[in-house]
RODO-2510 file (C-alpha; in nm, 4 decimals, decimal comma):
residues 432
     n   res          X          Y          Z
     1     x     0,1829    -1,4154     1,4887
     2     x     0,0757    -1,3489     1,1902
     3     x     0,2054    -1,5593     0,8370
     4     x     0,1368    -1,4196     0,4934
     5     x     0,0287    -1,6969     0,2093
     6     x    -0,0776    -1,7109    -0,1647
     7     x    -0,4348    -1,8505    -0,1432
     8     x    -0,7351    -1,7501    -0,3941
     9     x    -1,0187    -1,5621    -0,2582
    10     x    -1,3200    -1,7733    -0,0780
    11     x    -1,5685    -1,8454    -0,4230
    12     x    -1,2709    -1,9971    -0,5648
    13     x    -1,3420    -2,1824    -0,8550
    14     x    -1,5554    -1,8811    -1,0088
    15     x    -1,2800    -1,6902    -0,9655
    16     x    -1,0326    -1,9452    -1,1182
    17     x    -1,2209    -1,9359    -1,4385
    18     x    -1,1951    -1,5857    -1,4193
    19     x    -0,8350    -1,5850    -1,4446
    20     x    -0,6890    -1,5600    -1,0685
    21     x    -0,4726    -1,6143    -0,9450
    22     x    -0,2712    -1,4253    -1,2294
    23     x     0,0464    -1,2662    -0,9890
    24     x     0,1441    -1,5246    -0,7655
    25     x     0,2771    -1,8606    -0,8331
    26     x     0,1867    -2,1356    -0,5619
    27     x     0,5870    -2,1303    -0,4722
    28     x     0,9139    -1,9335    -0,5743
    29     x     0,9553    -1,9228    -0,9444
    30     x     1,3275    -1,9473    -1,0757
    31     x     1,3907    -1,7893    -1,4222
    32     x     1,3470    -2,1041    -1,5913
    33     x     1,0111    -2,1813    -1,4545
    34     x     0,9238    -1,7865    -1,5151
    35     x     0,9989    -1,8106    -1,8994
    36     x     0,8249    -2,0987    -1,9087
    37     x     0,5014    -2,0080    -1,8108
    38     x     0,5188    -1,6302    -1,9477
    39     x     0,7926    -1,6799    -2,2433
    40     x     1,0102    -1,3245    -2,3347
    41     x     0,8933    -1,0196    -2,2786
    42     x     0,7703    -0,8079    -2,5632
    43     x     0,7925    -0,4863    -2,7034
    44     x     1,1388    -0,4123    -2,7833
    45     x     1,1644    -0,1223    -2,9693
    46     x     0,7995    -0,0381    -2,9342
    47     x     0,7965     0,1655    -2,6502
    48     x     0,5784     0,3998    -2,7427
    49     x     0,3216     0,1076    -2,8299
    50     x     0,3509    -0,0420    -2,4189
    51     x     0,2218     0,3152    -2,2861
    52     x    -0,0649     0,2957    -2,5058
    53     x    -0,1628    -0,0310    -2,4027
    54     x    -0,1107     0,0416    -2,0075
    55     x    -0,3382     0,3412    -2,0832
    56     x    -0,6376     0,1348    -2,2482
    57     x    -0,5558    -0,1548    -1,9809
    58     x    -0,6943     0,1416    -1,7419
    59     x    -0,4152     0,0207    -1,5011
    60     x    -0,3659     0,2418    -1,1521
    61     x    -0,1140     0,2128    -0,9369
    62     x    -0,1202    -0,0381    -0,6346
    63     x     0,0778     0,1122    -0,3862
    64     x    -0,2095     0,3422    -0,2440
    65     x    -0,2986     0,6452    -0,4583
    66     x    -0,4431     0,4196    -0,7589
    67     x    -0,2932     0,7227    -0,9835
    68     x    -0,3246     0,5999    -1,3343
    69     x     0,0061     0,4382    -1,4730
    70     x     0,0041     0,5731    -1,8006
    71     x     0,0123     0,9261    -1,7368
    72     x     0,3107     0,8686    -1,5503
    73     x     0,5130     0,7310    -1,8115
    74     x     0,4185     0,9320    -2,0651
    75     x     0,5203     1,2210    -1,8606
    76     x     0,8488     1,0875    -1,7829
    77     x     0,8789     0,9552    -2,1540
    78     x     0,8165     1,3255    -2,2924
    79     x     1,1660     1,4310    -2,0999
    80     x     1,4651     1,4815    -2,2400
    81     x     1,8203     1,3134    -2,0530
    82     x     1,8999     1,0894    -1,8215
    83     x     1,6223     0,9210    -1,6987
    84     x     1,5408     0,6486    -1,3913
    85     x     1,2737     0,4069    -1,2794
    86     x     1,2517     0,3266    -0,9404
    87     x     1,0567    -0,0112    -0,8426
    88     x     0,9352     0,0672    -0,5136
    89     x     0,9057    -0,2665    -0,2711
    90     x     0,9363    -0,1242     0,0583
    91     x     0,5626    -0,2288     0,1488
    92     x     0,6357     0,0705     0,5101
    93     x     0,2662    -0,0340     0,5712
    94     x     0,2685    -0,2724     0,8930
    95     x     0,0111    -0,4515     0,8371
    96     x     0,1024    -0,4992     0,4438
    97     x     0,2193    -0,8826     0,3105
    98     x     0,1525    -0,8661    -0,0626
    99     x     0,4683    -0,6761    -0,2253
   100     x     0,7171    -0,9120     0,0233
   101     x     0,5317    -1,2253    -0,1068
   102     x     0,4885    -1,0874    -0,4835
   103     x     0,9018    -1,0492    -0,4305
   104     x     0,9681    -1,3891    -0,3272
   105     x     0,7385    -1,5586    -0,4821
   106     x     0,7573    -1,3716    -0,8770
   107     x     1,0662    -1,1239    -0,8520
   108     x     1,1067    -1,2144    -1,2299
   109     x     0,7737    -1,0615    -1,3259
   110     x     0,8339    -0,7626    -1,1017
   111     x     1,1955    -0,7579    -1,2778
   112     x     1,0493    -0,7638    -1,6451
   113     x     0,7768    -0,4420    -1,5387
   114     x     1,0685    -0,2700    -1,4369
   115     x     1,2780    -0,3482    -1,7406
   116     x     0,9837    -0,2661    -1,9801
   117     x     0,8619     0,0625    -1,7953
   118     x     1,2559     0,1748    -1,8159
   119     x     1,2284     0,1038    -2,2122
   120     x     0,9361     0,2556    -2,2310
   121     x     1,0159     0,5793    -2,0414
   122     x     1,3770     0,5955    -2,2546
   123     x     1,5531     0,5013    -1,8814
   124     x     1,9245     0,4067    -1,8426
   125     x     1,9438     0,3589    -1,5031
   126     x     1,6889     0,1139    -1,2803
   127     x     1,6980     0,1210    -0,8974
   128     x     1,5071    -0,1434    -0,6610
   129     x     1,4293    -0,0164    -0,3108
   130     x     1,3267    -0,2364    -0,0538
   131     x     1,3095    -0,2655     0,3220
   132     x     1,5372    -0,5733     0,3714
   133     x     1,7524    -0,5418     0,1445
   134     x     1,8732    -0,7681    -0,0905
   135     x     1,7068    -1,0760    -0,0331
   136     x     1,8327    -1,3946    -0,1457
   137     x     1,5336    -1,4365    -0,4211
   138     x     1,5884    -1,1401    -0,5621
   139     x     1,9691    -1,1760    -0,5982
   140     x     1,9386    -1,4868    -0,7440
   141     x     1,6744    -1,3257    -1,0216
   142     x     1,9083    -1,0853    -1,1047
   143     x     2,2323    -1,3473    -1,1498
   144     x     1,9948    -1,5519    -1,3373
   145     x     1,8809    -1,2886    -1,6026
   146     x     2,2119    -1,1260    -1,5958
   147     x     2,3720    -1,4905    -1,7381
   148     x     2,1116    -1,5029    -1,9957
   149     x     2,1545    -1,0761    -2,1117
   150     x     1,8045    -1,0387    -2,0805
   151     x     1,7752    -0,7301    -1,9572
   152     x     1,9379    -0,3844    -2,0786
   153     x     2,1025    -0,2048    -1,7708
   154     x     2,1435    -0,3424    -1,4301
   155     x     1,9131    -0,2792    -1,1724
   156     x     2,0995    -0,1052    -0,7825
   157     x     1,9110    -0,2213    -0,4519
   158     x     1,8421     0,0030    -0,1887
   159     x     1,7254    -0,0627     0,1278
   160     x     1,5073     0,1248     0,3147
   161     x     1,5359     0,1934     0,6789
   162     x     1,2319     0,0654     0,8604
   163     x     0,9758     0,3584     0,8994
   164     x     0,6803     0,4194     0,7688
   165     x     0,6914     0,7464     0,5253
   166     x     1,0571     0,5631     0,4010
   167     x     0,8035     0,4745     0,0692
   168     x     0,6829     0,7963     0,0224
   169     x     0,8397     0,8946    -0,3400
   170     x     1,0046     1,1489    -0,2375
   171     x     1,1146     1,0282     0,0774
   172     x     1,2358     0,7203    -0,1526
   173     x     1,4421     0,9449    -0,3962
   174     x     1,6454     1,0951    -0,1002
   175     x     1,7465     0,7364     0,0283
   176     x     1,8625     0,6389    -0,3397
   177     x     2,0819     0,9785    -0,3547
   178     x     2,2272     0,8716    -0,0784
   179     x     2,0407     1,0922     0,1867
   180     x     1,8075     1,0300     0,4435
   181     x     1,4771     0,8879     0,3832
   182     x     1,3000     1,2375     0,4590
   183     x     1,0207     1,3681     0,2545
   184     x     1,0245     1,6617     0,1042
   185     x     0,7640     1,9138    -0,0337
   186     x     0,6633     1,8940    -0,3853
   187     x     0,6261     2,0188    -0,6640
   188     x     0,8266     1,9840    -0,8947
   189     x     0,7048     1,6350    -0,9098
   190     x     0,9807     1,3394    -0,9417
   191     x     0,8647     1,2579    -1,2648
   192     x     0,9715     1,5774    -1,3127
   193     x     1,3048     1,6287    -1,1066
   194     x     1,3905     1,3141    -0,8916
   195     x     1,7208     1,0982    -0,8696
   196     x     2,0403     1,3742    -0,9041
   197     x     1,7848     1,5716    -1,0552
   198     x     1,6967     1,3516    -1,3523
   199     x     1,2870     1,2554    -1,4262
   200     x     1,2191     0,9365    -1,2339
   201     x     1,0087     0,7064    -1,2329
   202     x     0,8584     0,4951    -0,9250
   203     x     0,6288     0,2274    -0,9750
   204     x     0,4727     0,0000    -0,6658
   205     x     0,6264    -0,3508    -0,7585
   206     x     0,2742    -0,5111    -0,7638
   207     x     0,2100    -0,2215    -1,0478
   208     x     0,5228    -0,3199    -1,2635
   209     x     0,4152    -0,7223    -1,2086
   210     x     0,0598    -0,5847    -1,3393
   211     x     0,2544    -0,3967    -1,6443
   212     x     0,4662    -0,7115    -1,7194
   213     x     0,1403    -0,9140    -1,7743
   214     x    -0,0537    -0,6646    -2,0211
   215     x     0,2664    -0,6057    -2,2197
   216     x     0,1900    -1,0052    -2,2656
   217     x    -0,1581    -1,0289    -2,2682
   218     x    -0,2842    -0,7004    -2,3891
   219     x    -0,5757    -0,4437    -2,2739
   220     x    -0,8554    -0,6466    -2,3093
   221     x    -0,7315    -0,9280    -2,1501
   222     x    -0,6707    -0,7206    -1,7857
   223     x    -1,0157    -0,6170    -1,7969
   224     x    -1,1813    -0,9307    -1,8406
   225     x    -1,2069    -0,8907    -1,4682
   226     x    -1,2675    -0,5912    -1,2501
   227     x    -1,4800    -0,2938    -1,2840
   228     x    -1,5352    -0,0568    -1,6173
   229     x    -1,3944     0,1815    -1,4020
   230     x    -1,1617     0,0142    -1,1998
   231     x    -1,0544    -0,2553    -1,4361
   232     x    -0,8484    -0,5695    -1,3110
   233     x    -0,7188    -0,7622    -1,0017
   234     x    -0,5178    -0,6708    -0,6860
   235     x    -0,3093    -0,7841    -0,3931
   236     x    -0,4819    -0,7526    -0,0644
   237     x    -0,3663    -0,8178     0,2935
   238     x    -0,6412    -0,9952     0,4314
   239     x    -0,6887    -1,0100     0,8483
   240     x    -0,9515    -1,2680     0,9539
   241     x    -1,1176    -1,2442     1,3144
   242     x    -0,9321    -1,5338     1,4024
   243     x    -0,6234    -1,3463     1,3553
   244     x    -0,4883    -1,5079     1,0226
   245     x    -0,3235    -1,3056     0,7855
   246     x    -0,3703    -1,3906     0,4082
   247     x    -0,2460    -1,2541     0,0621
   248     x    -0,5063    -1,2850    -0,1437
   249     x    -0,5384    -1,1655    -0,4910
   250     x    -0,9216    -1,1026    -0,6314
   251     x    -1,0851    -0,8668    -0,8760
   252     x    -1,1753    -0,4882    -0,7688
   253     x    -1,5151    -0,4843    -0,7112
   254     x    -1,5422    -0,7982    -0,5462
   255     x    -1,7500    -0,8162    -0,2164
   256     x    -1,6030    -0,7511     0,1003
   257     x    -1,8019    -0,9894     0,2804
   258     x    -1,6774    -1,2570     0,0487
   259     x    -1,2946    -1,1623     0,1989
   260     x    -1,3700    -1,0895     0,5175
   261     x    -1,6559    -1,2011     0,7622
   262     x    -1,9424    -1,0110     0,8619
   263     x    -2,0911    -1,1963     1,0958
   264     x    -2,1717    -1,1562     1,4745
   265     x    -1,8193    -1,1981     1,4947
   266     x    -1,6815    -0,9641     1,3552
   267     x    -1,7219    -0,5504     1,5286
   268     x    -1,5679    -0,3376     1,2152
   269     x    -1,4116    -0,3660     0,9203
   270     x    -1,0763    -0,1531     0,8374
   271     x    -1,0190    -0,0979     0,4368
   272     x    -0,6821     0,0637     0,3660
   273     x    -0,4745    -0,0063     0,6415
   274     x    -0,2977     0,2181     0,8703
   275     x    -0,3823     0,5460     0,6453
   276     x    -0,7531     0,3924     0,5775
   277     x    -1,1128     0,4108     0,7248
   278     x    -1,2974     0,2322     0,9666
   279     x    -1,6375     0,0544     0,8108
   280     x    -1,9051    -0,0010     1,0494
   281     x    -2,1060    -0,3202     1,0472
   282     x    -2,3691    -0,4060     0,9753
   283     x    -2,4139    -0,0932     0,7238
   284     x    -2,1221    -0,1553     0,5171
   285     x    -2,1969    -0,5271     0,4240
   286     x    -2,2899    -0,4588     0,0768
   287     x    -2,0081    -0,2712    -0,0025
   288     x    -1,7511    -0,3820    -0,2662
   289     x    -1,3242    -0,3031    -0,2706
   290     x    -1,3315    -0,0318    -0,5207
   291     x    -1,3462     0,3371    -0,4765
   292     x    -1,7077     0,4044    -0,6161
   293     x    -1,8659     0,1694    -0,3798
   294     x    -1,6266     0,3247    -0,0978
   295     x    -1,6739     0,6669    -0,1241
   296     x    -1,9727     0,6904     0,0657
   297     x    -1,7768     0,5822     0,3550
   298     x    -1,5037     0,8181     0,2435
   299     x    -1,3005     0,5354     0,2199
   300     x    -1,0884     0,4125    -0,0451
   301     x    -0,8471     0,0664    -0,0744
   302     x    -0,5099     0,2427    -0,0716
   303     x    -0,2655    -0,0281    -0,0316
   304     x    -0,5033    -0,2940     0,0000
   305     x    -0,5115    -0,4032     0,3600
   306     x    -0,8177    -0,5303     0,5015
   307     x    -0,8928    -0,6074     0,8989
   308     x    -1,2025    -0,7789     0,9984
   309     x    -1,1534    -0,6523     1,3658
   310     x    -1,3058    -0,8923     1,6300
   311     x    -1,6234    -0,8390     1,8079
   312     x    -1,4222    -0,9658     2,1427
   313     x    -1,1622    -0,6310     2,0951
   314     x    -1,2045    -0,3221     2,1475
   315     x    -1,1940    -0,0587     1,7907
   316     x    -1,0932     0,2016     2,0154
   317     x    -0,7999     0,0561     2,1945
   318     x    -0,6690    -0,0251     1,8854
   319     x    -0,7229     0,2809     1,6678
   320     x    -0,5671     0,4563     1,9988
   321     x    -0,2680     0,2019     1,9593
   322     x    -0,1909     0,2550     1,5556
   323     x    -0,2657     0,6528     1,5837
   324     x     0,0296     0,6983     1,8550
   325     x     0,2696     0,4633     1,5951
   326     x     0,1867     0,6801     1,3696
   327     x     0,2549     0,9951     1,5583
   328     x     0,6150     0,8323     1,6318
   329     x     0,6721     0,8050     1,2919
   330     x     0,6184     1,1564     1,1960
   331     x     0,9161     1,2842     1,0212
   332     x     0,9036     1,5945     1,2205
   333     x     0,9327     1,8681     0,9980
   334     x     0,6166     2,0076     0,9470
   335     x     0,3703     2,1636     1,2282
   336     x     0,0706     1,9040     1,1767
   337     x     0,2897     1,6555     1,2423
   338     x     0,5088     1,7524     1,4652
   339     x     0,2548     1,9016     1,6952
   340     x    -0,1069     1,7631     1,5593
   341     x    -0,0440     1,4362     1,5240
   342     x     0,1099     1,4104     1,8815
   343     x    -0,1760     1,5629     2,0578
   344     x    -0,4289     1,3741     1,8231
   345     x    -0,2486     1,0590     1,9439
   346     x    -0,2662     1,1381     2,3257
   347     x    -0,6418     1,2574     2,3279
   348     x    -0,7342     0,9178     2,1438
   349     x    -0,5212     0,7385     2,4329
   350     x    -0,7192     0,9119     2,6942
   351     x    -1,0512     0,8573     2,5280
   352     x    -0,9559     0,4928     2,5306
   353     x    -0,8690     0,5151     2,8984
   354     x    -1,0710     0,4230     3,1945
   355     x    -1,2966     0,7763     3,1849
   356     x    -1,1682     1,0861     3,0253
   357     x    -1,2415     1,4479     3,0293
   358     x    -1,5546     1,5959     2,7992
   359     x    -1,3399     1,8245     2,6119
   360     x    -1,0818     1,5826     2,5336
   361     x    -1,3707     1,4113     2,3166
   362     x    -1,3946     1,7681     2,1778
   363     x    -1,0880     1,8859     2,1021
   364     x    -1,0017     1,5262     1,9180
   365     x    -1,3248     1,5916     1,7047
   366     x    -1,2098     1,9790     1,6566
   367     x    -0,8549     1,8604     1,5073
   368     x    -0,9459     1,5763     1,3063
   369     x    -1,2800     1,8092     1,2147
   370     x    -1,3076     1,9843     0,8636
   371     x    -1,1315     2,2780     0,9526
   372     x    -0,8348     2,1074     0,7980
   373     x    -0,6071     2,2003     1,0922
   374     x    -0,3770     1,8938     1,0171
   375     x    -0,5031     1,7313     0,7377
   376     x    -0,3695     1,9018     0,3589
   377     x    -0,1084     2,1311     0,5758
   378     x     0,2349     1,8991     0,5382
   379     x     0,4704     1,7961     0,2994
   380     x     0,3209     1,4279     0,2308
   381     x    -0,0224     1,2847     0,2763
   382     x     0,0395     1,1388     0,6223
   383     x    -0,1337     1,4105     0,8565
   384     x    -0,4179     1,3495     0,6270
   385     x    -0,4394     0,9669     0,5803
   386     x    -0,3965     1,0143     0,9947
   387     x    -0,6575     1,2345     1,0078
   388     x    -0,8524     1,0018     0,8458
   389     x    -0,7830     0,6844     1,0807
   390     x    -0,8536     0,8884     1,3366
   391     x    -1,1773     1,0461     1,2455
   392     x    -1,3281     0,7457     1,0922
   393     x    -1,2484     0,5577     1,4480
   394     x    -1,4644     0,8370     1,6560
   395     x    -1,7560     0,7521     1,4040
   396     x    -1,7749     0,4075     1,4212
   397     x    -1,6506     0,3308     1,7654
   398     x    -1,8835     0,6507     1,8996
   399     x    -2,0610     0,3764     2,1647
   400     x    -1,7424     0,2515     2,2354
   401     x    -1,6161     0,6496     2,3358
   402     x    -1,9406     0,6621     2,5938
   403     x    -1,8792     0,3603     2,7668
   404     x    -1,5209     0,4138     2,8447
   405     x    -1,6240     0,7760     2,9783
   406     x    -1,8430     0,5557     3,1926
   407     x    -1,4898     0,3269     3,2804
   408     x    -1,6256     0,0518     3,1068
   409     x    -1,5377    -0,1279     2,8023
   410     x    -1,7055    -0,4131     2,5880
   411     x    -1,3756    -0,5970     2,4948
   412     x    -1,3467    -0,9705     2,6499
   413     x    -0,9781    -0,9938     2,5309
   414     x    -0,7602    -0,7705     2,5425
   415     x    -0,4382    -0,8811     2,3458
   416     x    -0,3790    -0,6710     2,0409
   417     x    -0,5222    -0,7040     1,7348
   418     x    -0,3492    -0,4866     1,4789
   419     x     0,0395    -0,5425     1,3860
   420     x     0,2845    -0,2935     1,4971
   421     x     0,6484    -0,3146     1,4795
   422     x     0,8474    -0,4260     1,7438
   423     x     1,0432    -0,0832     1,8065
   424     x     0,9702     0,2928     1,7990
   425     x     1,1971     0,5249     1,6582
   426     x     1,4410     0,6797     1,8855
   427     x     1,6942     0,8807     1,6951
   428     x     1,7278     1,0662     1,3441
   429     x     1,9761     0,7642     1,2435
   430     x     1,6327     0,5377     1,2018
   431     x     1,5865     0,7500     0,9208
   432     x     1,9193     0,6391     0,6877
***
């Protein structure tokens, strides 16, 4: 098993002096111990002043799609109503550990994004959505600033049912309304029409902690680290070949190989998670976690999951084991997932078998192929993140494909690598 903890990146002190760790404390931060490091948050009345800032900070999101924060608030801000925020902590990514430990280690940070983005947008109503609920750090964050009248409106918890598109905005915005957690085709956009119809605003928590900080700090001060074009620090889940998990916060653009190993080790590295793209070693060693450097491997850090996959396991077993989770949790109303990702999942299985047909090779390449047969074809990205697993895993684990035709196999251990869930989904109830 796997245990998620707040640790620096390896180069430590460097880093240090850089200004990181600045997100997680080194244990769970009461109010009191919150104001004391950070002190009030700013900005009252100045709302248009924080949206200004978060768009020279150059702060994207960090739940995946790195869309920049500012041009979401300003488009909810430019609506006229009732208006929402939504923090979204639901972290459906299995292999993900940085939003549950940003929650229980900071909640009051997250808290003070979420109050700030809801001033800043002209919001009245505040909604936290998470996966297990109301936890008992969170609760006692809310009590705490509720005693005090620090914040303006209350915020509702939701909780998520456990499945993997239950993050998915839209998806989100049905839960809230009291629906199941389905997504839905867009547009309009739920900055545009979300919650009961009202613009809404969702923010990744780790994005509102981020926001907190440079309504503090300012601009400048978030891009003393990071890239010119990717500016700041992130949360990443961090999978060692020894099969330790770590949260690790470091600056984008810092080197892989300084977070994960790249040694003889170590077959492949995964950047992205579960929607992400297979790296293969040792070509990818110089490559660095932001999207410049990764686009030549058509890969990009989405939620920030890294894997440093054994050289003792098989990458083909295991991108066979995630891609038929991830056919399960299809929400079954759209053709490429209903029927694509199913058959995508069960030629990958076969591949991985003990010998398999020559066509099954072919028709896995055909689907996952630039025709776009699945990929861009559904209602939310996940046929297309998918897609990408998939294809990305025939690339890099090509030598892998001919020896099992062959019934052979170059993994000495065979216990799973990657974390799955316990349970598949068996009925439409998993969805509410």
């Amino acid at each position: 098993m796997t245990t998620a903890v707040n640790e620096s990146a390896p180069g430590g002190a460097a880093r240090q002096a850089a200004g990181l760790p600045r997100l997680l404390p080194a244990s769970p931060e009461d109010l009191r111990g919150h104001l004391a490091r950070y002190g009030a948050t700013p900005y009252r009345g100045r709302a248009g002043a924080l949206i200004a800032d978060i768009e020279a900070s150059g702060l994207t999101g960090r739940g995946g799609a790195a869309f920049p924060v500012y041009r979401k608030l300003a488009v909810v801000a430019q609506a006229r109503g009732r208006k929402v925020v939504v923090a979204n902590g639901s972290e459906s990514e299995p292999a993900s550990r940085k939003d549950e430990l940003l929650l229980r280690l900071a909640p009051n940070l997250v808290l003070d994004g979420l109050q700030l983005a809801a001033e800043a947008v002209g919001a009245t109503e505040a909604h936290l959505y998470l996966h297990y609920g109301s936890t008992p750090e969170i609760l006692r964050a809310l009590a705490e600033r509720a005693s005090r009248g620090l914040d303006g409106f209350g915020v509702t918890i939701t909780q998520a049912p456990p499945r993997f598109l239950a993050g998915q905005e839209t998806a989100l915005v049905n839960r809230i309304g009291g629906g199941p957690a389905l997504p839905t085709f867009q547009p309009p956009r739920v900055s545009e029409r979300g919650l009961g119809g009202a613009p809404t605003l969702v923010q990744n928590v780790e994005t509102l902690a981020h926001l907190a900080l440079i309504a503090r700090y300012g601009p400048r001060w978030f891009r003393a680290v990071g890239t010119d074009a990717e500016p700041g620090s992130m949360l990443t889940t961090v999978y060692w070949p020894d099969g330790k998990c770590r949260v690790v916060e470091t600056e984008i653009g810092a080197p892989l190989r300084a977070l994960l190993s790249s040694g003889a080790e170590t077959r492949a590295w995964l950047v992205g998670g579960y929607h992400g793209t297979w790296l293969p070693l040792p070509e990818a060693a110089d490559v660095t976690l932001d999207h410049d450097s990764l686009k030549r491997f058509g890969a990009a850090v989405g939620a920030g999951v890294l894997v440093a996959l054994p050289a003792d396991r098989c990458g083909l077993t295991e991108a066979a084991r995630v891609t038929g989770y991830l056919a399960a949790e299809s929400a079954g109303q759209c053709g490429p997932c209903l029927n694509g990702l199913p058959r995508i999942a069960a030629g990958l299985a076969e591949l991985a078998g003990p010998g398999h047909r020559k066509q099954t090779r072919a028709d896995v390449e055909r689907w996952v192929g630039s025709q776009n047969l699945v990929a861009g074809r559904g209602a939310c990205n996940h046929p297309d993140g998918t897609v990408r697993f998939v294809r990305s895993a025939l690339t890099v684990f090509a030598p892998e494909i001919s020896l099992h035709a062959r019934g052979q196999c170059s993994a000495t251990n065979r216990r799973p690598f990657l974390p799955l869930p316990d349970g598949m989904p068996t009925s439409e109830d998993d969805w509410t």
